[in-house]
N, C-alpha and C positions, 0 to 999 in steps of 0.2 A: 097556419099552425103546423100543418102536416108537414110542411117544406122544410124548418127549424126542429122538428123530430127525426127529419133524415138526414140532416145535417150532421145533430147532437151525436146519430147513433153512429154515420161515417167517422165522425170523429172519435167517438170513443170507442170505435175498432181500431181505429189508427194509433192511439194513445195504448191500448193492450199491445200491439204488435210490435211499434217500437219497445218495450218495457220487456216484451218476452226475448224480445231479440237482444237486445242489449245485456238481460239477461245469459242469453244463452251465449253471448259475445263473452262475459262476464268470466262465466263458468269455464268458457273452452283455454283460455287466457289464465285463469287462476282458480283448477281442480281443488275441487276440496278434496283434502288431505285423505290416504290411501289407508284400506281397512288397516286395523292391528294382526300382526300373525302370534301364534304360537308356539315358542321357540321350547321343546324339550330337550331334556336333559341327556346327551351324548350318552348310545348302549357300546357306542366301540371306541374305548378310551384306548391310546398308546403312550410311549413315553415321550415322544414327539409330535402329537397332535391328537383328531379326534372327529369322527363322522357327524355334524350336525343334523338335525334333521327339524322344518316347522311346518306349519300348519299353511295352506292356499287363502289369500283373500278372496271375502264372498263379491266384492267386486272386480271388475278387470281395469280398477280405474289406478295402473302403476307401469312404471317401467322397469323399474332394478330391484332386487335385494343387494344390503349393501350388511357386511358384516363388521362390528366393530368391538374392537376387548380390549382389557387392561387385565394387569396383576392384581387391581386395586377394585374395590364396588364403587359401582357407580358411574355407568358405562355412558359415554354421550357421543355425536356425532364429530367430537374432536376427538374422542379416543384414537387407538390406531387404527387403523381398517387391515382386516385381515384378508377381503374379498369380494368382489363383486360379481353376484349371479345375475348376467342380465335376459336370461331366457325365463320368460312366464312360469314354465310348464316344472322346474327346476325347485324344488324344494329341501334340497339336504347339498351340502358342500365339506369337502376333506381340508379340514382345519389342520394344517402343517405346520413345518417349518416352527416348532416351539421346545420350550425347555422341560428336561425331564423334572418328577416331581416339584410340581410348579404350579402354583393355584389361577387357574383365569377367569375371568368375569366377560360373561359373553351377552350381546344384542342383536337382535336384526333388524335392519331398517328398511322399511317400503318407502320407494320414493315412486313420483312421478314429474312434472316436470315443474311443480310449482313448489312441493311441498313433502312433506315425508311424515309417517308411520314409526313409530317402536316397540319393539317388540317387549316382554319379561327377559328381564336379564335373568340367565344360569352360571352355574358355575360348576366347574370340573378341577380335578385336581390329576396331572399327567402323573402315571405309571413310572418308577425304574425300567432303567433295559437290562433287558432280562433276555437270553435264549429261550427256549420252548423247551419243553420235555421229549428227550429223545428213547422214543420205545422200541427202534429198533425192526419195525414192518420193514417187511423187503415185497416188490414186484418184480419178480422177473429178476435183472442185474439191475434194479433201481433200488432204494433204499428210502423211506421217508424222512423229510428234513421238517421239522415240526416250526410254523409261525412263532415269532419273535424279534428280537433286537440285537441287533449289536452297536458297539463304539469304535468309530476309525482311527486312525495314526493322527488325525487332524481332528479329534475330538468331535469329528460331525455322526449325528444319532444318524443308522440306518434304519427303519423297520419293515419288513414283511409280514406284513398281517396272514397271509392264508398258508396252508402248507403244503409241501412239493415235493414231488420223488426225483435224487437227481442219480445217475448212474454213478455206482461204488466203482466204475473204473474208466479211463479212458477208452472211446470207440475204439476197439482193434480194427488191423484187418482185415478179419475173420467177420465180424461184426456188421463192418462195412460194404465185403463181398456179397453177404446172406439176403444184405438188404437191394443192396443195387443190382446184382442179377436177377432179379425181374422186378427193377424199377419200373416205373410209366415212361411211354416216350412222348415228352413232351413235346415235338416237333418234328414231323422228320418229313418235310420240306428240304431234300437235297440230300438224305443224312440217309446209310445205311445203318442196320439196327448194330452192326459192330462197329462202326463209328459211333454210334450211341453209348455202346459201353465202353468205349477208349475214352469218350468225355467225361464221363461218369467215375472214372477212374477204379474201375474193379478189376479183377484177372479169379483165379481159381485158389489164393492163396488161402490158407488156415492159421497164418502165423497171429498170434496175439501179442505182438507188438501195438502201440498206438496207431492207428491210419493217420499218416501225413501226406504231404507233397498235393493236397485237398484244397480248393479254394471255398472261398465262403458261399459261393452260389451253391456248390455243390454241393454243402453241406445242409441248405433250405430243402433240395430234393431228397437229401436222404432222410432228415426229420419229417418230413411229409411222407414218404411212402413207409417209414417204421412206423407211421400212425397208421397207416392204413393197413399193413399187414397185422397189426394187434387190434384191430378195429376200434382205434380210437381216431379220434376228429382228427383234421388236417388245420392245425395254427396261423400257418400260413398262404398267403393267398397274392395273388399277382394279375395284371396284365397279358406281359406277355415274355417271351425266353429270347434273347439274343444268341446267337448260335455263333462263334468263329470256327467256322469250316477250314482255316487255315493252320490255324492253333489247336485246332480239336479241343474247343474249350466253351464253359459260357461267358459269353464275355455282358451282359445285361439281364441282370431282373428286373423288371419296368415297377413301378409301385406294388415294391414290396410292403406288405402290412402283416402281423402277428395281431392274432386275438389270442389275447393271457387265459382269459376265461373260461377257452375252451382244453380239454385233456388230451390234448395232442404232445408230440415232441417238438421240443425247440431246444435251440440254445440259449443257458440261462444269461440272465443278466448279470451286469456287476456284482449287483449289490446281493444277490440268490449266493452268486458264486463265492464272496467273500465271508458271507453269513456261514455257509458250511465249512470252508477252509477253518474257520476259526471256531466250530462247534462249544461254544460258549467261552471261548479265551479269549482273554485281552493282552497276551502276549501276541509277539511278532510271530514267531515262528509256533505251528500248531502242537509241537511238540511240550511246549511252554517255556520257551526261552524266549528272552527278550532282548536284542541290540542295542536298543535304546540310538536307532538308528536315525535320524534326521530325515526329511523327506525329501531334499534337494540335494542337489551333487556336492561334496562327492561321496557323501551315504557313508562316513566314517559309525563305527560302530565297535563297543565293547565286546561283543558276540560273530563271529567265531575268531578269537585270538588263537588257539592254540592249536595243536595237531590232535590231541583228544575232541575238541570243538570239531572240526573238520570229520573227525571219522564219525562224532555222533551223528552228525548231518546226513553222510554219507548211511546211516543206519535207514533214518525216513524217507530221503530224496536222493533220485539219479544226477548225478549234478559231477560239472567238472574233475572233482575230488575223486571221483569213481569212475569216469568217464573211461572204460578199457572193456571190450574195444571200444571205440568210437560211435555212434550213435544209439537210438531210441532203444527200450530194452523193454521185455516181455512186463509187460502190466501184474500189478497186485504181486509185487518180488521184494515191497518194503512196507515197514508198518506203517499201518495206515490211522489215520485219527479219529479220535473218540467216536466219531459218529459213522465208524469202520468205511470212511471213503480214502481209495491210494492212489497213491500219486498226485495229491493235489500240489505239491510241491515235486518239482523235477519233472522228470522225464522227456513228456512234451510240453510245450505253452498249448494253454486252450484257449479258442475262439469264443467268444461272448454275444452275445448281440446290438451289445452295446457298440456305439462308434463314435468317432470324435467328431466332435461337435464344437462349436461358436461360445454357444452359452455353457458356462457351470453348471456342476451338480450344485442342486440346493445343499446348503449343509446339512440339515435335521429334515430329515425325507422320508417318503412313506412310500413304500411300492414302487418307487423309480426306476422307470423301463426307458428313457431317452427317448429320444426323435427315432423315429422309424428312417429317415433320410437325413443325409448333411448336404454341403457343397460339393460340388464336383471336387475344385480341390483337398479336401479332407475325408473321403471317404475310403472309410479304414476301421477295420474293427479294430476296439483291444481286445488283447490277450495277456493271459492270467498266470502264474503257477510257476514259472522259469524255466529250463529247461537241460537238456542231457549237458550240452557241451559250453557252459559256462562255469565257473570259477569264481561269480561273482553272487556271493551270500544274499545279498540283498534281494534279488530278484528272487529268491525260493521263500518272502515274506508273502504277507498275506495282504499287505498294502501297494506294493510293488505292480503295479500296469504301464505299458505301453500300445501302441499301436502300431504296430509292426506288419499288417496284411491286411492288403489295399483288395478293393471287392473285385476287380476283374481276372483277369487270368495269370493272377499272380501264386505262386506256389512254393511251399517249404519246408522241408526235412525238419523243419522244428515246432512243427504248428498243427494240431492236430486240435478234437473237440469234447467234449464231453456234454449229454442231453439231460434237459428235466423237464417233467411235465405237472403240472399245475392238478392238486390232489383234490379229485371230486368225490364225496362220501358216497 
């Protein structure tokens, strides 16, 4: 009898074991479905998207958040997908790329690798683009440009959510000397401290012309030590400095990165630069004239026909028409616009941070600061604004960019920069 009770009881450990295992075989193969999150109602609505933000599942049994909307109620896993968060730790996503005043019907979904979660569907309705309220604070030679919206030549929504001081006038030389006569040396490996400031491009000048003939390296050094002589943070950050001792130049920034975040100087982006060019206008030229100029060659335009058109030009911007003598001309010598910045049109073209790049701007876009690097072969910033000694209207527009200056020790009488730094209360 005893024998047949050790049996019975081998066995029905064995019958448990398999059962739990095949279980847990079960369960590893096909997870029950992932907690429900919390999806609240967007506090930062703009005209082209919208900060989501939801709740953590109380379990860790998931792989992605997946976001999904319509215009319509009644959101389900074949609606569109606007996004997928697939870090754990990740609970809010920048809902872009959408149409102004435009109702959406939004979900989130937990998935894991069997099965998925949904969340409360919301709804938000996107904002007009609208500029910001301009009050007119000034720091220093910077000027506050207030968060808001604008609409491009190509009908795509820009916004800038936060607000930024950008300088009311192109760097002088003056401006440029102050700064780079006791810049840092950043290497001087081979390099005497007067070859340091031949590379650096300063001398003892005071003139307030715009600084040109500046490459874009040089210009990372000089936003970095005007941050640190006004003691604010330093934006950007590197590697290491290639140095051409034969060129007296820099010829590499190794992993160049900007943090927006922080209130240092930099140069602004496109979309910064474009937004104030156009201080709440939807015409072409800031003055509020409009070409109704086409975006492709050959930029035929109703604006400027005549020789009153040309001299009114000539009233806002340095530009061919006026071009006597010949080059860059003393800063803040023409009206400047609404949000009292000059020369945003003429004089020099200004350096952006932006570069060319592979992929497109999104059309309807939030904050868009581009790739920090491109390809070897396309590394080149644009520049914004047109400049003294052209004759060609189109480019003193506020849609008007090219890439015209390549990152190494390339340099030119026509190219000079203007700084903004990112407004922290």
């Amino acid at each position: 009898m005893k024998k047949y009770v050790i049996i019975y009881t081998v066995l029905s450990f064995a019958i448990v074991f398999l059962y739990c295992s095949e279980l847990l075989v079960s369960e590893t193969q096909n997870p029950a479905p992932p907690d429900k999150v919390t999806l609240y109602n967007p506090s930062n609505i703009y005209a082209n998207g919208a900060t989501l933000f939801w709740t953590r599942p109380k379990s860790e049994n998931f792989a992605a958040y997946k976001i999904y909307f319509d215009t319509n109620p009644g959101v389900t896993e074949k609606s569109s997908l606007a996004g997928c968060v697939t870090f754990k730790n990740d609970t809010s996503y920048l809902f872009k790329n959408l149409e102004s005043e435009t109702a959406y019907y939004v979900k989130v979904f937990v998935h894991n690798s069997a099965s998925f979660s949904e969340s409360n569907e919301i709804t938000f309705y996107t904002t007009q683009c609208t500029c910001g309220v301009f009050t007119g604070e000034k720091q220093d030679n910077m000027i506050l440009i207030p968060a808001g919206c604008f609409i491009g030549k190509d009908n795509s929504i820009a916004t800038i959510s936060y607000n930024f001081y950008m300088d009311t006038t192109e760097v002088t030389i003056n401006d440029w000397n102050e700064v780079m006569s006791s810049a840092s040396i950043i290497d001087t490996t081979g390099i005497s401290i007067d070859k340091w400031k031949y590379i650096l491009g300063f001398d003892t000048s005071t003139s307030i012309k715009p600084i040109t003939q500046i490459s874009r390296h040089q210009m990372i050094v000089f936003c970095n030590d005007k941050s640190k002589k006004h003691n604010r943070d330093t934006c950007y950050t590197y590697t290491s400095v290639q140095i051409d001792t034969n060129n007296s130049c820099i010829r590499e920034i190794t992993e160049l990165k900007c943090d927006f975040n922080l209130n240092g100087l930099r140069l602004p982006t496109e979309d910064e630069w474009e937004y104030a060019y156009r201080a709440g206008g939807k015409e072409e030229y800031y003055w509020g004239k409009d070409g109704n100029t086409l975006m492709e060659y050959p930029y035929t335009a109703s604006y400027p026909k005549t020789t009153e058109d040309s001299s009114e030009i000539s009233e806002y911007a340095w530009w061919g028409y006026n071009n006597d003598p010949n080059g860059a001309k003393d800063v803040a010598r023409r009206i400047p616009n609404i949000w009292h910045l000059y020369d945003m049109a003429g004089n020099v073209e200004e350096t952006l941070w932006d570069i060319v790049s592979v992929a497109e701007r999104e059309k309807n876009r939030i904050d868009y600061k581009g790739p920090d690097i491109g390809p070897q072969s396309l590394r080149r910033s644009i520049v914004r604004g047109g400049v003294f000694s052209s004759s060609k209207h189109y480019i003193l527009t506020a849609w008007w960019r090219q890439s015209s200056l390549e990152f190494n020790c390339t340099f030119s009488d026509a190219v000079g920069l203007r700084t903004v730094c990112t407004h922290t209360p």
